[in-house]
C-alpha positions, -999 to +999 in steps of 0.1 A: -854+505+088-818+504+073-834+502+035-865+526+041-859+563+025-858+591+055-879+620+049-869+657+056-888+654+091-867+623+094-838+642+086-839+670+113-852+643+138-820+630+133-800+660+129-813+669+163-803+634+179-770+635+162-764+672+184-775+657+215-751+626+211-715+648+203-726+675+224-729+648+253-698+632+244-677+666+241-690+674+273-679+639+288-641+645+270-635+685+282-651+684+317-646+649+324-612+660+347-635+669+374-640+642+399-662+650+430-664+629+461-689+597+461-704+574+489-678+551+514-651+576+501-650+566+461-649+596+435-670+600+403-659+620+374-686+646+365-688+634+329-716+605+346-741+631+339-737+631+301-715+605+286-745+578+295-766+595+265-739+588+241-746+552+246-779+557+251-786+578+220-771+551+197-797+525+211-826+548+201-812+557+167-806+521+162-841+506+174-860+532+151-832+536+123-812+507+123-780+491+128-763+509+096-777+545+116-762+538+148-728+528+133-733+561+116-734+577+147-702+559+157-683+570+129-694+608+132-682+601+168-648+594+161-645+618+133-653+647+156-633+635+186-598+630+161-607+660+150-608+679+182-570+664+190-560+681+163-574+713+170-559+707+204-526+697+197-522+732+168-538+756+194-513+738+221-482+742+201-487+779+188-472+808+201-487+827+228-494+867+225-479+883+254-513+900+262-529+864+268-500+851+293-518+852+324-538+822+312-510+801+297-506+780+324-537+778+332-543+766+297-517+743+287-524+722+318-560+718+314-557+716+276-524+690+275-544+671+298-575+676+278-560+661+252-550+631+267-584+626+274-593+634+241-572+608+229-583+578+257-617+591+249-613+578+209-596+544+219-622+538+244-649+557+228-645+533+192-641+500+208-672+505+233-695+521+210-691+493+188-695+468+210-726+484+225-744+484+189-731+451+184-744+432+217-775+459+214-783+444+180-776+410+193-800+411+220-824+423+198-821+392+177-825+373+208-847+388+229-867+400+199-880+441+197-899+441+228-880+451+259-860+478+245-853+487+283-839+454+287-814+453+257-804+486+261-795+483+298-777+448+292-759+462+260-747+489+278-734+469+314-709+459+290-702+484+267-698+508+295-667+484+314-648+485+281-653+521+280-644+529+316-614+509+318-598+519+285-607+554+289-600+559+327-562+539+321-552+563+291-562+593+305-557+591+340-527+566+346-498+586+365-520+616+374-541+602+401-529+571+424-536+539+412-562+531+444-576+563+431-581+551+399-591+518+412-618+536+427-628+561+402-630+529+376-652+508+397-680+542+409-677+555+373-689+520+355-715+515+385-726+551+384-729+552+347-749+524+345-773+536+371-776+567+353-783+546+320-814+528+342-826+564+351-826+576+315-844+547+301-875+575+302-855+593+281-847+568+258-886+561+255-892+596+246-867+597+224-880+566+204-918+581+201-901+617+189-884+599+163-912+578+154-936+606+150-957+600+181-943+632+198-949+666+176-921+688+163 
C-alpha cells in the first residue's frame, strides 16, 4: 500500500497508531529501571508490559501500510528518543532553584540514569527496529500475507534479542552485577516475546481498525 494515497480517516488512524507506538516506547525508556522479581529467582524489568507494542505496532502499520510506513515509524522513533537526551542532558545540567533542592538528588539519579537508558534505548532501539521490519517483510515475501501471527512472532524472536542485549549492556553494565544482568537479559527476551504471543489479538485488532472493519 506504499504507492496508494491515505485519506484523512487514514490519516488519524495513523496518527493514533503512531501515539500508541512512542507513548509505549517512552514508557519502556523512563520506567524501564524498575525490575521486579520473576520465577526460579530471575528479574524482569517492568518495561515488558509496553515496549512489546513498539514492535508490535510496526508489524500492523507495515502489513496494512507498508514497508516505507513502518520505516516511518522507525525514524519518528529515533527522532523522538535523540530528542528526549537532549532534553535530558539541558534539564540535567541547569542550575537548581534552592526551593526545588529536596528533589535534586532524587532527580539527578533517576534522570542521569534515565539517560543512559535513553541513549542504550536509541542504539538498540534503531538496529532492532530495523531488523524487525526487515525480517517481518522478509517473511512476508516467503511465507506470503497469510499468517501475519506467524511472521510477526518470528520477526520479532529476533528482533527482540538484538534489542535486549544491546539495550540491557548500555544501560545497565556496572549498575547491576553481571549474573544480574545475565539474568535480567535472558527473562526480559523470553518475557517479551511471550508478551508479543499474547498481544497477537491486539495486533489483529489493530489491523481491522486500520483497515476500516472496526468503526471510528
Amino acid at each position: 500500500m506504499d504507492k496508494v494515497s491515505l485519506t484523512e480517516r487514514d490519516t488519524k488512524k495513523i496518527l493514533i497508531a503512531l501515539a500508541i507506538y512512542l507513548a509505549s516506547l517512552f514508557a519502556a525508556n523512563t520506567l524501564g529501571l524498575k525490575i521486579m522479581p520473576f520465577i526460579l529467582g530471575l528479574h524482569v524489568s517492568v518495561a515488558v508490559f509496553s515496549f512489546p507494542f513498539v514492535f508490535l505496532t510496526t508489524d500492523v502499520i507495515g502489513e496494512v501500510y507498508g514497508k516505507k510506513m513502518a520505516k516511518l515509524f522507525v525514524l519518528a522513533g529515533f527522532i523522538a528518543t535523540a530528542l528526549f537526551i537532549v532534553y535530558s542532558f539541558l534539564s540535567l545540567a541547569l542550575p537548581w532553584d534552592p526551593a526545588g533542592e529536596w528533589a535534586h538528588q532524587s532527580y539527578d539519579q533517576i534522570f542521569g540514569i534515565s539517560v543512559r537508558i535513553a541513549i542504550a534505548s536509541i542504539v538498540a532501539f534503531i538496529v532492532a527496529e530495523y531488523q524487525d521490519v526487515v525480517s517481518f517483510f522478509y517473511f512476508k515475501g516467503t511465507i506470503g500475507s497469510r499468517y501475519f501471527w506467524l511472521r510477526s512472532n518470528l520477526s520479532n524472536l529476533w528482533s527482540q534479542l538484538l534489542d535486549t542485549v544491546l539495550f540491557m549492556t548500555i544501560a545497565f553494565a556496572g549498575v547491576y552485577p553481571t549474573p544480574v544482568l545475565i539474568r535480567i537479559m535472558i527473562t526480559w527476551w523470553l518475557f517479551k516475546v511471550a508478551m508479543g504471543v499474547l498481544y497477537t489479538p491486539l495486533s489483529y485488532l489493530g489491523i481491522r481498525f486500520l483497515r476500516g472493519t472496526v468503526k471510528t
